[in-house]
C-alpha positions in Angstrom: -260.9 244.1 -13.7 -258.1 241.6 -14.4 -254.6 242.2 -13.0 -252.9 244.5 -15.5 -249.5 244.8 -15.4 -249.0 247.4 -18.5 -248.1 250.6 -15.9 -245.0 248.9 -15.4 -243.0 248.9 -18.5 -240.8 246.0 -17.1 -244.2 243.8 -17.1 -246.6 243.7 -20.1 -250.0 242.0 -20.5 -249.2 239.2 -23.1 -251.4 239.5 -27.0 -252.5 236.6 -29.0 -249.0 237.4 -30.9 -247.1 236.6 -28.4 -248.4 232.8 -28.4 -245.9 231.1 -30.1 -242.5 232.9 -28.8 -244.4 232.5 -24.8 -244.7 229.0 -25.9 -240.9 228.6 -26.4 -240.4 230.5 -23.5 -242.0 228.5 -20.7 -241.7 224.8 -22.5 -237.9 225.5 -22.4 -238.2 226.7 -18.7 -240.3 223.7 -17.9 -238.0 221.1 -19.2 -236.2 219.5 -16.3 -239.3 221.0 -14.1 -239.4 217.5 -11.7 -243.2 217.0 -12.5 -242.4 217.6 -16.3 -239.9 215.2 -16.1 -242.5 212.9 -14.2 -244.9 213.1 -16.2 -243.0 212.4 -19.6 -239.6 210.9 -18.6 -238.2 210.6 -22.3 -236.1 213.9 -23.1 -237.1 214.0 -26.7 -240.5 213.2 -25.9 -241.1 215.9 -23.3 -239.8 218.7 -25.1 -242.5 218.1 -28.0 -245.2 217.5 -25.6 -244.4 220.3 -23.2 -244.2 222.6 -26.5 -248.0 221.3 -27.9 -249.4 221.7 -24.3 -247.7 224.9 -23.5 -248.8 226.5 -26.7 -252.6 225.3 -26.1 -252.6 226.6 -22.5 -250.6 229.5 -23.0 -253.5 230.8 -26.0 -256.2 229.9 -23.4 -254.7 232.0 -20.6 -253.6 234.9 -23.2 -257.0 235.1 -24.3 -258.3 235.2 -20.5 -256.0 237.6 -20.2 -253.8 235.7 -17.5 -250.2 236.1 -19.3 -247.5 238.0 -18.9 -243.9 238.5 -20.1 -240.6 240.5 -19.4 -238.0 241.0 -21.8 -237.5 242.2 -25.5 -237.3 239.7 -26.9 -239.2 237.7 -24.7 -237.2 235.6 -21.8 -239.8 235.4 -18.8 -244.0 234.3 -19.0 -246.1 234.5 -16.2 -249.8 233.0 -15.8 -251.7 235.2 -13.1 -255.1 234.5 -12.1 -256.5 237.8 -10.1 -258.9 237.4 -6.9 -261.2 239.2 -9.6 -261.0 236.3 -11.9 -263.2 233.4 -12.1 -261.7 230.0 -12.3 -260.9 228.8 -16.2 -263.4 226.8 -17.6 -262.4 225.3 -21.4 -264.9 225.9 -23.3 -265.8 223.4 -26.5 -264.0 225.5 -28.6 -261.0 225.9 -26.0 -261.0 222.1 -25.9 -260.3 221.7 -29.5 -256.8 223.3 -28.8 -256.0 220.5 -26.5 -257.1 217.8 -29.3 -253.5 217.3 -30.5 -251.8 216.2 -27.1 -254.0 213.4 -27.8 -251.2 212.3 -30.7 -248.6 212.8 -27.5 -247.6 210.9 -24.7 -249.5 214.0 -22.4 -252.5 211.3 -21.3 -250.5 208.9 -20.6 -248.2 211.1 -18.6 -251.3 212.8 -16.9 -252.8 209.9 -15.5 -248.7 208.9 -14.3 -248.9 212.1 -12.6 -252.6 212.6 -11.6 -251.9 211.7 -7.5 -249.5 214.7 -7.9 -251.6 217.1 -9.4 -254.7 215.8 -7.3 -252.5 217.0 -4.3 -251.6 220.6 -5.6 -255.5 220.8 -6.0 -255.9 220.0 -2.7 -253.0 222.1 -0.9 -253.9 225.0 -3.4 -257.8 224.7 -2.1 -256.6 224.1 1.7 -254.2 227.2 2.1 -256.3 229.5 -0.5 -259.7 229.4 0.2 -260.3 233.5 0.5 -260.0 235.6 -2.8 -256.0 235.5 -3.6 -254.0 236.1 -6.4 -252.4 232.9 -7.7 -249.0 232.8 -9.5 -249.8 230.0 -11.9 -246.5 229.4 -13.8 -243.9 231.1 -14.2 -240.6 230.5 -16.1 -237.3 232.0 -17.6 -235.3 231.1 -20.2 -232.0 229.4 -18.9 -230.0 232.2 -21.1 -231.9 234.8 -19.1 -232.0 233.6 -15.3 -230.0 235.6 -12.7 -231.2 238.9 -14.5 -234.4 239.5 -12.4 -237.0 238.6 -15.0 -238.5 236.3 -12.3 -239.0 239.9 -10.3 -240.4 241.8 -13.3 -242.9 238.9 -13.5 -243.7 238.8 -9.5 -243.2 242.3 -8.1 -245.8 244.3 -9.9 -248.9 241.5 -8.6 -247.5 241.8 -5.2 -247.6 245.4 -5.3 -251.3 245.3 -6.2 -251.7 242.3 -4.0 -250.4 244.8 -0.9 -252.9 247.9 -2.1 -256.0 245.7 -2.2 -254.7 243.5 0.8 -255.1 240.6 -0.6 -252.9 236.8 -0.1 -250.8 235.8 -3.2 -250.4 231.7 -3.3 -248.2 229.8 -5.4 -247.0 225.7 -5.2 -243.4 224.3 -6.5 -242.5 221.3 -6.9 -238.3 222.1 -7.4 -237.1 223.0 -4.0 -234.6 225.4 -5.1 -237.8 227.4 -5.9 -239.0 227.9 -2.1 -236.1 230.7 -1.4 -236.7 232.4 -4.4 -241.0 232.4 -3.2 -239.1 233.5 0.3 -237.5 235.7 -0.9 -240.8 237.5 -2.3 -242.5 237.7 0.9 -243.7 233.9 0.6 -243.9 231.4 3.2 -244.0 227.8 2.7 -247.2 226.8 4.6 -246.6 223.1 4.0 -244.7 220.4 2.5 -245.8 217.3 1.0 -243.9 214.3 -0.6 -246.8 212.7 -3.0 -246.5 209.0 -2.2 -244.9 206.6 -5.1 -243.5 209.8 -7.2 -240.7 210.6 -5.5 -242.3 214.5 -6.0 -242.3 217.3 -3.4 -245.0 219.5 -3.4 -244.6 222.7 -1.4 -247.1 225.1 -0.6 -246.9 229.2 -0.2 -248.4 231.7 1.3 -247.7 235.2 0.8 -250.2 236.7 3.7 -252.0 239.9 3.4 -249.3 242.7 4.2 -251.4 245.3 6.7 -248.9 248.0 6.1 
């Protein structure tokens, strides 16, 4: 069973239609995201990238059934993994989606940035190793923030999180983030500033609510 969201009608389970405008969505929201702007530190440059990557991961997770969105027209995507959901593996014909990041600065930028993704890895493995739900990504549109799409994208996981009793993890690396994550129950199990990046990774745990 994957983590539906459709009961709430604030929350829907993202279609292959919704690709392209969940693409535009999240590569705005990711723009001055501090590993983003890491990873690709020309303006310009980053914006194309972010869109090519975001619209190749954004059809593999849609397909796995691991988006979501809020708002009509759309201003807030969510990737979910459920505790019921296997890790994504990229198949062959997943792979060939990623093909045209090879024309981008993305490698290079993913090999600047591989100590900090290395360490999300390893935090994310460290303070989640029972069945959890993960919060992947989540972003907003600028236009849209400050209207609770971020809740409409959080609540309705944490809801089934509490039924089933199960953890919910997420990882930020833009501090301003950690209240927000607070705010939803989260606690920020540890900090970590990735050595030569100038990056902050921070850690949360929402534990298992027993009532």
């Amino acid at each position: 069973m994957t983590p539906a969201a459709n009961a709430n009608p604030d929350c829907r389970q993202l279609s292959p239609a919704d690709v392209e405008p969940a693409t535009l969505v999240i590569a705005q929201a990711f723009v001055d995201d501090p590993l983003c702007s890491f990873m690709l530190p020309f303006d310009k440059t980053r914006v194309r990238t972010l869109r090519k990557f975001f619209h190749a991961y954004g059809e593999v997770n849609i397909k796995n059934r691991r988006g979501f969105g809020a708002g009509d027209p759309l201003s807030g995507v969510a990737f979910w993994k459920s505790p019921m959901q296997d890790n994504l593996s990229i198949s062959v014909k997943s792979l060939s989606k990623f093909l045209p990041l090879l024309l981008t600065w993305y490698p290079v930028g993913y090999f600047r940035a591989k100590a900090i993704l290395k360490q999300i890895d390893v935090l994310h493995e460290k303070h989640a190793g029972v069945p959890h739900y993960y919060l992947d990504n989540i972003g907003v549109l600028p236009s849209a923030r400050g209207k609770g799409i971020s809740s409409k994208l959080i609540r309705p996981f944490l809801e089934k999180a509490d039924a089933g009793k199960t953890p919910v993890y997420t990882d930020t690396v833009t501090r301003s983030n950690v209240a927000l994550y607070e705010h939803f129950g989260f606690q920020c199990v540890e900090e970590c500033l990735v050595a030569g990046t100038g990056v902050t990774v921070w850690a949360l745990l929402r534990p298992v609510r027993l009532q």
